[in-house]
C-alpha beads as a LAMMPS data file, in Angstrom:
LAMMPS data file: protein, C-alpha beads

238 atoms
237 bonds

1 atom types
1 bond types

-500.0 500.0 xlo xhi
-500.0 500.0 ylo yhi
-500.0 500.0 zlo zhi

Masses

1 110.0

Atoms # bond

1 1 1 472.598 449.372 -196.956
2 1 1 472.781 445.393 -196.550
3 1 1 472.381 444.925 -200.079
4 1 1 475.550 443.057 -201.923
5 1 1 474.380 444.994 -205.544
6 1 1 474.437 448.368 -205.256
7 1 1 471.841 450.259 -206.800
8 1 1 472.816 452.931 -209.091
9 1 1 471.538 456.457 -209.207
10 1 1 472.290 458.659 -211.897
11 1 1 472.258 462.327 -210.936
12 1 1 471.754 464.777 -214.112
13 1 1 471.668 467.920 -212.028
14 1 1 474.164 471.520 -213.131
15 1 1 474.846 472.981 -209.508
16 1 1 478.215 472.088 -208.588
17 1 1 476.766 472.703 -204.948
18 1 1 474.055 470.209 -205.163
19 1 1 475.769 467.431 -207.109
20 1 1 478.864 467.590 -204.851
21 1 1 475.782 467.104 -201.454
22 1 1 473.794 464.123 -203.164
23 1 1 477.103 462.213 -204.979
24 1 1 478.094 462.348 -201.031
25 1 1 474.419 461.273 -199.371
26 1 1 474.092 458.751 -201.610
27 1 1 477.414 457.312 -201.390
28 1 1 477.078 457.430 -197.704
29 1 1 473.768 455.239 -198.385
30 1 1 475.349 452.849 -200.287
31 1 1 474.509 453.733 -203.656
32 1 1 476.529 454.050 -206.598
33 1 1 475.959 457.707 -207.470
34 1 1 477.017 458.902 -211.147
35 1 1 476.752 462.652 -211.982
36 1 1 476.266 464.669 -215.193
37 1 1 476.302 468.182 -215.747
38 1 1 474.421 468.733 -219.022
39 1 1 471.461 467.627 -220.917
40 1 1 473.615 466.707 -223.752
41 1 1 474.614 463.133 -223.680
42 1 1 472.298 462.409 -220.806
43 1 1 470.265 459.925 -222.707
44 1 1 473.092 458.100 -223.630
45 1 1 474.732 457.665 -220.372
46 1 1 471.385 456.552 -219.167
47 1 1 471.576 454.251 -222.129
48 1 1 475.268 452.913 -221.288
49 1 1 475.082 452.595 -217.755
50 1 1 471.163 451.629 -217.240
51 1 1 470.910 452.654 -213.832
52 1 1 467.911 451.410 -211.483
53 1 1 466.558 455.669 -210.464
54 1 1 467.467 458.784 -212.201
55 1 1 467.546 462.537 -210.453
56 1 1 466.615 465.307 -212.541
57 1 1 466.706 468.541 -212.273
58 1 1 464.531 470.678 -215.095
59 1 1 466.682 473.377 -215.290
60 1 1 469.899 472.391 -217.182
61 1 1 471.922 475.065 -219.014
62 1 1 471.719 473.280 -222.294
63 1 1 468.352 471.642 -222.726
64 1 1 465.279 471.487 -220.624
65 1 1 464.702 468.351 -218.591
66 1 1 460.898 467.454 -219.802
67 1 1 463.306 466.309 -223.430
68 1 1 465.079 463.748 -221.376
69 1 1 461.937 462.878 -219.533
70 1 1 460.296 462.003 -223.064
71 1 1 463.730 460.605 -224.515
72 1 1 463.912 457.830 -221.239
73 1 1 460.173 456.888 -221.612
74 1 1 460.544 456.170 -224.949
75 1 1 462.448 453.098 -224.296
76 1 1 462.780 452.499 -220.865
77 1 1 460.086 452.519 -217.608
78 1 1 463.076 453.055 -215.040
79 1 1 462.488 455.441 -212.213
80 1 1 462.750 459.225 -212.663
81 1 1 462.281 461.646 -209.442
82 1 1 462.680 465.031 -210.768
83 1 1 464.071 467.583 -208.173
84 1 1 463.486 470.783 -209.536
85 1 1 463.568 474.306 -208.267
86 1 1 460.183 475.124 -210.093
87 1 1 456.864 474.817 -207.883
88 1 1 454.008 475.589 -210.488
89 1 1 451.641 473.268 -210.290
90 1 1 451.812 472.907 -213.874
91 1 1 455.844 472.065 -214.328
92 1 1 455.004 469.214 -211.706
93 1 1 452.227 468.146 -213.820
94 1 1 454.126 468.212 -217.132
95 1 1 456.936 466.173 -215.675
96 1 1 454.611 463.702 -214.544
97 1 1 452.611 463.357 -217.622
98 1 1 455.373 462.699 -219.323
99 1 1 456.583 459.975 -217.289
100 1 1 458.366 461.340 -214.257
101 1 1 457.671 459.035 -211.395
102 1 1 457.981 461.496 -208.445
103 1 1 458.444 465.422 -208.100
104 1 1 460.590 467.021 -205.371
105 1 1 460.897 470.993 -205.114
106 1 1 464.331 472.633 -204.215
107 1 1 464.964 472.905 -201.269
108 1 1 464.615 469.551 -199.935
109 1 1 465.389 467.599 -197.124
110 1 1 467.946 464.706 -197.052
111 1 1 465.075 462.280 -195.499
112 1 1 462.724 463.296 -197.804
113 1 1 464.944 462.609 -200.759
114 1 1 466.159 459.076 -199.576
115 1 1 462.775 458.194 -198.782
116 1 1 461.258 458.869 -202.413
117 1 1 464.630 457.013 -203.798
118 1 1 463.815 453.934 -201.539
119 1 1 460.183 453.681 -202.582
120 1 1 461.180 454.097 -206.271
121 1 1 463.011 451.714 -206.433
122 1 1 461.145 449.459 -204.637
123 1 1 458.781 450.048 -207.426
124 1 1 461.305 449.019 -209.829
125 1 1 461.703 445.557 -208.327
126 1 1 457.948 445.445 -208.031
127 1 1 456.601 446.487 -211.222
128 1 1 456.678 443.256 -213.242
129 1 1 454.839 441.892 -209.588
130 1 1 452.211 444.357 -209.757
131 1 1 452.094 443.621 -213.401
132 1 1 451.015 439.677 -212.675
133 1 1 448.579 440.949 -210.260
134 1 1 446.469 443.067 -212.510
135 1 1 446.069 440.118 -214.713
136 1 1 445.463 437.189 -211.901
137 1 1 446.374 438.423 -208.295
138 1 1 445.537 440.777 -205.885
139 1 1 447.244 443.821 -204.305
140 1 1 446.918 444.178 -200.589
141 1 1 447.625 447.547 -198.820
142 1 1 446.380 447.758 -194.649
143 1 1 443.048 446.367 -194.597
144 1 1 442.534 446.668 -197.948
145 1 1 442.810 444.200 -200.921
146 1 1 441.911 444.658 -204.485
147 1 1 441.079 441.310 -206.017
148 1 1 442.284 441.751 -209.785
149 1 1 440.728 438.112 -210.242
150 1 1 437.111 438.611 -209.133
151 1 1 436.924 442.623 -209.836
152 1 1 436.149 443.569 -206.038
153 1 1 437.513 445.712 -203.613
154 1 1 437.510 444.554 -199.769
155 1 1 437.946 446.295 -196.611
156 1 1 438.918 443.887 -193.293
157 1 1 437.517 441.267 -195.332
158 1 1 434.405 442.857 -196.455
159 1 1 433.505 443.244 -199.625
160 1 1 432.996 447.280 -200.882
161 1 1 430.267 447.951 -203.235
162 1 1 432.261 450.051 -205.996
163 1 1 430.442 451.006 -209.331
164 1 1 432.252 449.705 -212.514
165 1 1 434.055 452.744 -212.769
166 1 1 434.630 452.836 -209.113
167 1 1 436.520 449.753 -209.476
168 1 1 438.279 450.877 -212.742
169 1 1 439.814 454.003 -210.799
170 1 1 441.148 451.811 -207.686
171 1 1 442.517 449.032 -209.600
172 1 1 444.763 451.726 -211.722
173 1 1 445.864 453.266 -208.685
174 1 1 446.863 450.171 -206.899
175 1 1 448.707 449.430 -209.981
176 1 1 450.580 452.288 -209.532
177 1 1 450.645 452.500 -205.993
178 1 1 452.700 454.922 -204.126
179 1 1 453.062 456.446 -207.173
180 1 1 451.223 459.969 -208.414
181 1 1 448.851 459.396 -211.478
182 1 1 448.028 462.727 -212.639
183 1 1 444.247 463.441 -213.011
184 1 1 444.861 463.299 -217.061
185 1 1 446.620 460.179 -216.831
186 1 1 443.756 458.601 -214.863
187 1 1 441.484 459.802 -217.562
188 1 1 443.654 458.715 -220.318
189 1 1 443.708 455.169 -219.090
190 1 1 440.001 454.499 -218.121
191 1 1 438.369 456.463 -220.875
192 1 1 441.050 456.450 -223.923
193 1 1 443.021 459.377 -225.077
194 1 1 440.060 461.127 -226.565
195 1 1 438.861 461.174 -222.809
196 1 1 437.776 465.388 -221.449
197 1 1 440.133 467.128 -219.622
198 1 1 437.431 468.188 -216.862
199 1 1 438.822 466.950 -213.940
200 1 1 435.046 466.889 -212.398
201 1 1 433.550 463.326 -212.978
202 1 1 436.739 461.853 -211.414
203 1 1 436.538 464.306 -208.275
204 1 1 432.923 462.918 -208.047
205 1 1 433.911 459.546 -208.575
206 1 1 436.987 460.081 -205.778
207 1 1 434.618 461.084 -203.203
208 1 1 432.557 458.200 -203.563
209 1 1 435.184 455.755 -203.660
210 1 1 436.773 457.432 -200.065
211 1 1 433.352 457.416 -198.573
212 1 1 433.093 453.454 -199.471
213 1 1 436.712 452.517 -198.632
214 1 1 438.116 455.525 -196.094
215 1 1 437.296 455.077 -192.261
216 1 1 437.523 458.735 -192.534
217 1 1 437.351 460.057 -195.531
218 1 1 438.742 463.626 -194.451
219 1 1 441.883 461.974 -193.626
220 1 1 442.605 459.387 -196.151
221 1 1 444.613 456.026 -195.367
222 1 1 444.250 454.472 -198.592
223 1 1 444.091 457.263 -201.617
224 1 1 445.821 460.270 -201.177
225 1 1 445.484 463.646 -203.178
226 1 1 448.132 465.095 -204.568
227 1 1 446.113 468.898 -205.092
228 1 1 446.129 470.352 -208.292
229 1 1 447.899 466.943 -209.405
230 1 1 446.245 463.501 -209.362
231 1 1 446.223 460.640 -206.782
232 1 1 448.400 458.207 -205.273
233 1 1 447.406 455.166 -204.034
234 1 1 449.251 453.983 -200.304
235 1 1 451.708 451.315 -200.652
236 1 1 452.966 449.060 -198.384
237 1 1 455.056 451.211 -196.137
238 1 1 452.737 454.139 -196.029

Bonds

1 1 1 2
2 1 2 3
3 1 3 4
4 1 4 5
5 1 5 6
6 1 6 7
7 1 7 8
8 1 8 9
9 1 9 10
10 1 10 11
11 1 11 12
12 1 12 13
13 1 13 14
14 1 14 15
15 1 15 16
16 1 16 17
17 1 17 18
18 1 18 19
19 1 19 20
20 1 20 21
21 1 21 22
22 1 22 23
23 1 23 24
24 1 24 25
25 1 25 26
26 1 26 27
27 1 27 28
28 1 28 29
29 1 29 30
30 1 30 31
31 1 31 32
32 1 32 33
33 1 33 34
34 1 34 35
35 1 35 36
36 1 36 37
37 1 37 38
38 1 38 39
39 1 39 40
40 1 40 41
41 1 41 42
42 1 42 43
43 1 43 44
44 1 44 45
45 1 45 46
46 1 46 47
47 1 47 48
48 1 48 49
49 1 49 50
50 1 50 51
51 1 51 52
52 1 52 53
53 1 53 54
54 1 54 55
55 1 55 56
56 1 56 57
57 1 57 58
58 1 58 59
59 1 59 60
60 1 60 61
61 1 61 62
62 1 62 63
63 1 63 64
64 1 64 65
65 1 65 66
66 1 66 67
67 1 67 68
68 1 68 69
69 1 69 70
70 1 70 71
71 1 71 72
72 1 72 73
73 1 73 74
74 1 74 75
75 1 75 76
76 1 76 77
77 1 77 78
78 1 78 79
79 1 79 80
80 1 80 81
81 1 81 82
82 1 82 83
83 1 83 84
84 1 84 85
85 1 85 86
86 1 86 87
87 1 87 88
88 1 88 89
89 1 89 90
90 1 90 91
91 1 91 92
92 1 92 93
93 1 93 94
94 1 94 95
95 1 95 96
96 1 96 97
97 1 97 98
98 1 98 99
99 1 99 100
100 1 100 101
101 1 101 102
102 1 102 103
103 1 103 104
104 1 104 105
105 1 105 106
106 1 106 107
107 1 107 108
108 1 108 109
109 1 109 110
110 1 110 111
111 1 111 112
112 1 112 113
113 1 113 114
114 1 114 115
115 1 115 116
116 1 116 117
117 1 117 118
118 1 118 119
119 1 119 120
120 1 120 121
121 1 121 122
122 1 122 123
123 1 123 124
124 1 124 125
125 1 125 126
126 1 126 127
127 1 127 128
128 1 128 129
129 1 129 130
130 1 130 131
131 1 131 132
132 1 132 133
133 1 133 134
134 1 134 135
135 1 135 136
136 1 136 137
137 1 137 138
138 1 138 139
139 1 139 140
140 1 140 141
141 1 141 142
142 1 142 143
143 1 143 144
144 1 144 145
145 1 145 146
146 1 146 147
147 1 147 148
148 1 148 149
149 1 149 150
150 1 150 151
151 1 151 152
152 1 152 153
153 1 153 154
154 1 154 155
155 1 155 156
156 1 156 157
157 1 157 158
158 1 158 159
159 1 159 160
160 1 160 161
161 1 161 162
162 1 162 163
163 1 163 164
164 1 164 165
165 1 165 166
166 1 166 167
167 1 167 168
168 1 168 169
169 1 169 170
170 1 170 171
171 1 171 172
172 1 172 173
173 1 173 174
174 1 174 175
175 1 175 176
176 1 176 177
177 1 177 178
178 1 178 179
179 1 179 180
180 1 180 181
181 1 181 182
182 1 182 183
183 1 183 184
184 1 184 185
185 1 185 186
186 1 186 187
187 1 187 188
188 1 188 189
189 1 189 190
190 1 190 191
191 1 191 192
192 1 192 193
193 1 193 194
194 1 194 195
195 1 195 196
196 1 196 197
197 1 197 198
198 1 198 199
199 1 199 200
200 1 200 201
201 1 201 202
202 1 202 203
203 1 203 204
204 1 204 205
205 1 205 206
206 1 206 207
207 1 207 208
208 1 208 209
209 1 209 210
210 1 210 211
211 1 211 212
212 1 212 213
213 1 213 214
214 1 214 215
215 1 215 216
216 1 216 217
217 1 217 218
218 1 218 219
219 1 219 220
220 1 220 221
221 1 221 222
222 1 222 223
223 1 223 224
224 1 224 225
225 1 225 226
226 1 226 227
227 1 227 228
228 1 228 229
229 1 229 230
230 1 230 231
231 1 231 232
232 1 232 233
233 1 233 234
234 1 234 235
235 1 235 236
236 1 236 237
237 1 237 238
């Protein structure tokens, strides 16, 4: 890595085996890799040494992961990829709903890994950007920009006729681009927290929106599916 700071990745993660691989990968890479063992005390080592992307793993021997999910997000937005053994659809869900930003199943691959750690933290150093461009900018992803400004959507320079809630749906997503919004998030946002569960109206919605925006919307460029999950919105290196 060029960089002069070094980012810092905290690694809370109990398999001797595993921490010993990614303290070394990420070293390698440049990073500045800390590791704990246990649940206990996580939250205030993430406290102390604020680093810019924490790996989790669920599974700790003292406490499950989801607690330090909840503990982080209650004061701090910093990245969290959890890297986790289970594969239920519904642990990745929980982990994102409460504030996970990405969800790798054991085993991995070392590409894979580095990959997800780049484009979180490229969020980091993005977020208070994408924040300015909900309220007077404009996010621009291929041929596509959403126009935060004037409330439109356009495609190689054409505008794309999106219903209100159309719009609504994109907009979040390209505020959280590259990252997965889980279907109740989505709902949460647009429609409050007293929004239904049923995931329906938002599939219907979905397909709408990807027959508007996708040149083929059977192989998406722009909104991607993450099944049994949410969405994720391309960013710019996807």
């Amino acid at each position: 890595m060029s960089n002069t700071i070094r980012s810092k990745i905290l690694i809370i993660e109990d398999d001797p085996g595993i921490c010993t691989f990614l303290h070394a990968t990420l070293t390698a890479e440049g990073y500045d890799a800390i590791v704990v063992s246990k649940g206990s005390g996580a939250l205030e080592i993430v406290a102390s040494h604020c680093p810019d992307c924490v790996l989790l793993d669920l599974g700790l021997p003292d406490m499950d992961g989801n607690e330090i999910i909840s503990g982080i997000r209650r004061w701090s937005v910093m990245p969290i990829i959890v890297i986790s053994a289970r594969s239920m659809e519904q642990d990745k869900v929980q982990a994102l709903d409460l504030g996970a930003d990405d969800y790798i199943t054991k085993p991995f691959g070392t590409d894979e890994l580095l990959a997800r750690i780049r484009t979180a933290l490229r969020h980091r150093r993005t977020a208070s950007e994408n924040d300015e461009a909900a309220l007077r900018g404009s996010y621009h992803v291929g041929d596509m920009v959403i126009d935060y400004r004037k409330h439109r959507v356009c495609i190689a320079g054409e505008t794309v006729h999106l219903t209100p809630n159309e719009y609504k749906i994109v907009a979040l997503l390209g505020l959280h681009a590259g990252q997965v919004m889980t279907y109740k998030a989505i709902l949460r946002e647009l429609w409050g927290p007293s929004a239904s569960t049923d995931n329906k109206i938002l599939r219907v919605h979905m397909a709408s929106i990807r027959r508007k925006i996708e040149p083929n919307p059977n192989e998406p460029r722009y909104i991607f599916t993450e099944v049994g999950i949410g969405y994720r919105m391309a960013d710019n290196e996807d």
